[in-house]
N, C-alpha and C positions, 0 to 999 in steps of 0.2 A: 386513242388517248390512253393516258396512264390513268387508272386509278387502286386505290384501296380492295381490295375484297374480302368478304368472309370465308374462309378454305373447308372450314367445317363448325359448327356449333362447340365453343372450347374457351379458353385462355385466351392472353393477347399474342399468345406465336401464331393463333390461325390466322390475323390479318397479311395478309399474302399482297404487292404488289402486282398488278396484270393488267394487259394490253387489254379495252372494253373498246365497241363503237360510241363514236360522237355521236351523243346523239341529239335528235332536230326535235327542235322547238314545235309542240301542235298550237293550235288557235288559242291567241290567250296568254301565249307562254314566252320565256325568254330565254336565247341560250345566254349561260357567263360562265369566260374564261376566267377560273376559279385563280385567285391570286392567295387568299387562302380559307381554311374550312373548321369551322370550330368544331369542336370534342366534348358531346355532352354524356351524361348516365345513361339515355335512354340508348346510344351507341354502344354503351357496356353490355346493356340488355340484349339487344338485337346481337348482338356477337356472340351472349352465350346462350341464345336458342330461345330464350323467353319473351322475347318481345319483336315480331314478325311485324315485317312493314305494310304498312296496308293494300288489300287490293291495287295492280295497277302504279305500285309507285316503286322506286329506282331499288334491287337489294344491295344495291353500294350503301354503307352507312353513311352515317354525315345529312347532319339538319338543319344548318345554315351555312351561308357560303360568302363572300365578297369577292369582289371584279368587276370586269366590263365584259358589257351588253356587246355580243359579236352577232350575233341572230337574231330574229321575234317571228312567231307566228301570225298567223294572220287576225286583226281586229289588236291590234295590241298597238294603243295610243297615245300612252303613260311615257315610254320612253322610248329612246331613240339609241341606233347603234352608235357606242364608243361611247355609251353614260357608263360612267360608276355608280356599282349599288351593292346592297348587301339583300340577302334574302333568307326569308324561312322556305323551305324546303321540306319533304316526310320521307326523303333518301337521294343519294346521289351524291351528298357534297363533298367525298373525300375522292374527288378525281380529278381534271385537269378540266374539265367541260359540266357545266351541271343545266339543267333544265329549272325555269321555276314560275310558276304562275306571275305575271308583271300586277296580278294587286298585292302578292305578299312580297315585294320588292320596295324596299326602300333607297332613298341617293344614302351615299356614304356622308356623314356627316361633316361638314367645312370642318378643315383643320384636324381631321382622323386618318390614319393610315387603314389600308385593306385588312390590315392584320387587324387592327383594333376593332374596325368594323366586321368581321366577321367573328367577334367574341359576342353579338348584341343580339341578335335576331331571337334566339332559344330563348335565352333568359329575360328581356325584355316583354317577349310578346307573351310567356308564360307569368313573368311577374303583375305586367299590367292586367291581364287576362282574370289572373287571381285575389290577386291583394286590392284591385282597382275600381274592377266589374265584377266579381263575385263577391267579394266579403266587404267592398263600399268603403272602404280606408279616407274618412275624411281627413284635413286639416284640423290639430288640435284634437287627434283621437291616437291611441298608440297601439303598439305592432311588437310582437315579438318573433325573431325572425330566427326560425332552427337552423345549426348549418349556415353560420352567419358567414362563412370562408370559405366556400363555395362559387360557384360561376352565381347560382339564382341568389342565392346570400346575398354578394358583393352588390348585386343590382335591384336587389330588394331596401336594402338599407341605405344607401345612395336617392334610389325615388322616392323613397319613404319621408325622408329627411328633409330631404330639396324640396317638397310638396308640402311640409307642415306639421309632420304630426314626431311625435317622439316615441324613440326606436329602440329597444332592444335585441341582441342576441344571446344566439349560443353558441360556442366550440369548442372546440378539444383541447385548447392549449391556450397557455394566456400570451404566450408570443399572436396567436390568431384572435384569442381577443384584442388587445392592443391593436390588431389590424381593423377590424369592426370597428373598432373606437376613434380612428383614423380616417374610418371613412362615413362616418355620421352616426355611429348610435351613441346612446349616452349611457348604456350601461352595458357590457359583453359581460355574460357569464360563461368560465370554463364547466359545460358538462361534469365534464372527472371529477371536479370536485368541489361544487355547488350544486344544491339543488334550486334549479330556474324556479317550481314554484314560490320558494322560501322568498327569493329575492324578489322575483317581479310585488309579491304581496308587501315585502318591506319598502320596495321601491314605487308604491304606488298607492301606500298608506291602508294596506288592507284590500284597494278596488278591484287591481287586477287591469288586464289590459283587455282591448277592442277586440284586437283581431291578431292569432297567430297564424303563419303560415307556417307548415308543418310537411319535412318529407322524409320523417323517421315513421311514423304510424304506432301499430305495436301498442306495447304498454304505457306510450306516450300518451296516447289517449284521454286516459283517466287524469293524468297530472294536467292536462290539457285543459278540460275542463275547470279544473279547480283555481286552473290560471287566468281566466276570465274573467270579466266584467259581467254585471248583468247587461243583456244583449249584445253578449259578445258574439265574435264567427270564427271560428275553425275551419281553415281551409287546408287538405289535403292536394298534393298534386305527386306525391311518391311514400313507396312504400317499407322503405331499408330493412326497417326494424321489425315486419311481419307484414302483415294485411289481414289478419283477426285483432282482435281485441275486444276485454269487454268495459262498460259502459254507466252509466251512473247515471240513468235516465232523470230519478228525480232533480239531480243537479242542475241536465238542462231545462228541465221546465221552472222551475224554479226561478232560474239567471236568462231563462227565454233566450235560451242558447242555440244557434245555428250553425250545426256541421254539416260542413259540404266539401267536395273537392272536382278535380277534374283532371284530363289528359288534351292534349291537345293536336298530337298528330295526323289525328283520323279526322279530323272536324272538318266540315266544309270550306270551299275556298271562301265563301260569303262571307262567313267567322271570322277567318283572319285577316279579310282584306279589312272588317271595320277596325279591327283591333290595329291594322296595320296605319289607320288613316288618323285613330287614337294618337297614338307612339308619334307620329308626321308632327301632330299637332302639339302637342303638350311636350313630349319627351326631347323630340331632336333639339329645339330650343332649348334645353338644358345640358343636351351634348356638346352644342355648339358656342356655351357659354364657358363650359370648362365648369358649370355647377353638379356634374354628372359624369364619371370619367371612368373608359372602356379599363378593367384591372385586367392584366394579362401576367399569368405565370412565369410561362414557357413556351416556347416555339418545338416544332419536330418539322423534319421533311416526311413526306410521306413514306419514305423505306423506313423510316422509325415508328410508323404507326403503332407500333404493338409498345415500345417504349411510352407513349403517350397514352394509349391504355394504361400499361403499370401504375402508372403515375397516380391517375384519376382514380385507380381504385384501390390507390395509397393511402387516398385523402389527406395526402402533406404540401398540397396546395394551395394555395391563396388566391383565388378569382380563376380566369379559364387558361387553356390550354390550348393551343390553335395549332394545325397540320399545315404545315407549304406546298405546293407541288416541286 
């Protein structure tokens, strides 16, 4: 089969196309002829040598996939050959053939193309995972979301919204704010030239908000805190802007402030089939209502792989970026 490779830890010229074996599905597992493979950061990472796939898993990048089931291992009873589905993946998806546990398999949702579907799996299962299950994001409590133009942005604000509670962002540019605001938050601030905590505090009469999701890190931190509610949560799930920072402990105690964050590639298959069975229940109902809708930038064929990197680490994009075979 064809897929993606890394040539060497670099740029995006090292993604090199190459001949790999098909490979077969073990117990549990499913092969899918990859129709197409989204483009996430954590692929930026693993390209330039800092972020190594875990024990045991594919060094093709590529974290989710969409297609049809040609294969399954043995005990695999979830699905059947010649279903469409989309899936999370912890490497492989940028090739013609991918391997994927059948509980992190989801069906492609009625009324989505492969390609839409395979923009969902990364950011959904990371959004739900974090804003959902770790930081508790009720209805009628609010969110401010970093990076609101983004693949986890655009999916953050969208579930946010569709669920109940009132959403904020932040970006670069008020053409991308305006896109936030398009797609359910009720107030986008341009970073460049606002400061988020000024606004969230005007726009919230002083309280501050519930829960930010956060994947600058850095000196964000500190404004972080000050952006919250008392009992707010601070969720981390990336790190752009550093991975030190420091801290204003009394602040948290104070506001009985919970910072936390997480990664999600290495986790157990257990982890993301509930999360997966989550998303089943709650989320595809909103896909398939049209309350919830897959944002897709750009397409690339796979010989443009490195093109498709540039892009992503332009950050002049609006929702994801997806590979073809």
């Amino acid at each position: 089969m064809q897929a993606v490779e890394i040539s060497a830890p670099g740029g995006p010229e090292v993604l090199r196309l190459a001949e790999r074996p098909r490979p077969v599905p073990g117990p549990g597992e499913v092969l899918i002829e990859v129709a197409a493979a989204g483009v996430n950061r954590p692929d930026v990472l693993q390209r330039k040598g800092v972020y190594p796939p875990p024990a045991g898993a594919s060094d093709i990048p590529g974290l989710e996939v969409a297609g049809v089931i040609v294969d399954k291992g043995a005990g695999v009873e979830e699905y059947a050959l010649g279903d469409h589905v989309c899936a999370l993946v912890t490497g492989g998806g940028y090739a013609q053939y991918c391997v994927a546990p059948a509980l992190q398999c989801l069906p492609v949702p009625t009324g989505l193309t492969d390609v839409e579907a395979a923009s969902l799996p990364e950011t959904m299962f990371t959004v739900w995972s974090n804003v959902f299950d770790r930081a508790g994001l009720r209805p009628g409590e609010s969110v401010l979301v970093q990076g609101g133009s983004g693949g986890i942005g655009v999916t953050a604000i969208q579930l946010a919204s569709a669920l109940g509670s009132r959403v904020f962002a932040t970006a670069g540019s008020d053409e991308k704010c305006a896109a936030c605001v398009r797609l359910g938050a009720s107030r986008a601030i341009n970073y460049r030239t606002e400061d988020f905590v000024a606004v969230i505090k005007a726009e919230t009469g002083g309280r501050g908000v519930d829960v930010i999701l956060d994947m600058i890190g850095g000196d964000y931190l500190m404004r972080e805190t000050a952006a919250l509610a008392e009992d707010g949560r601070l969720v981390f799930i990336n790190t752009m802007g550093g991975a030190k920072a420091t801290v204003n402990l009394v602040e948290i105690m104070v506001k009985r402030l919970t910072v936390t964050g997480s990664t999600l590639r290495s986790r157990p298959i257990a982890v993301k089939a509930a999360i997966a069975r989550k998303l089943l229940e709650q989320v595809w109902p909103l896909l398939e209502l049209g309350k919830v809708k897959p944002v897709i930038y750009r397409t690339f064929p796979f010989a443009e792989a490195a093109a498709a990197h540039a892009l992503m680490e332009s950050s002049e994009h609006v929702g994801k970026i997806v590979l073809l075979p």
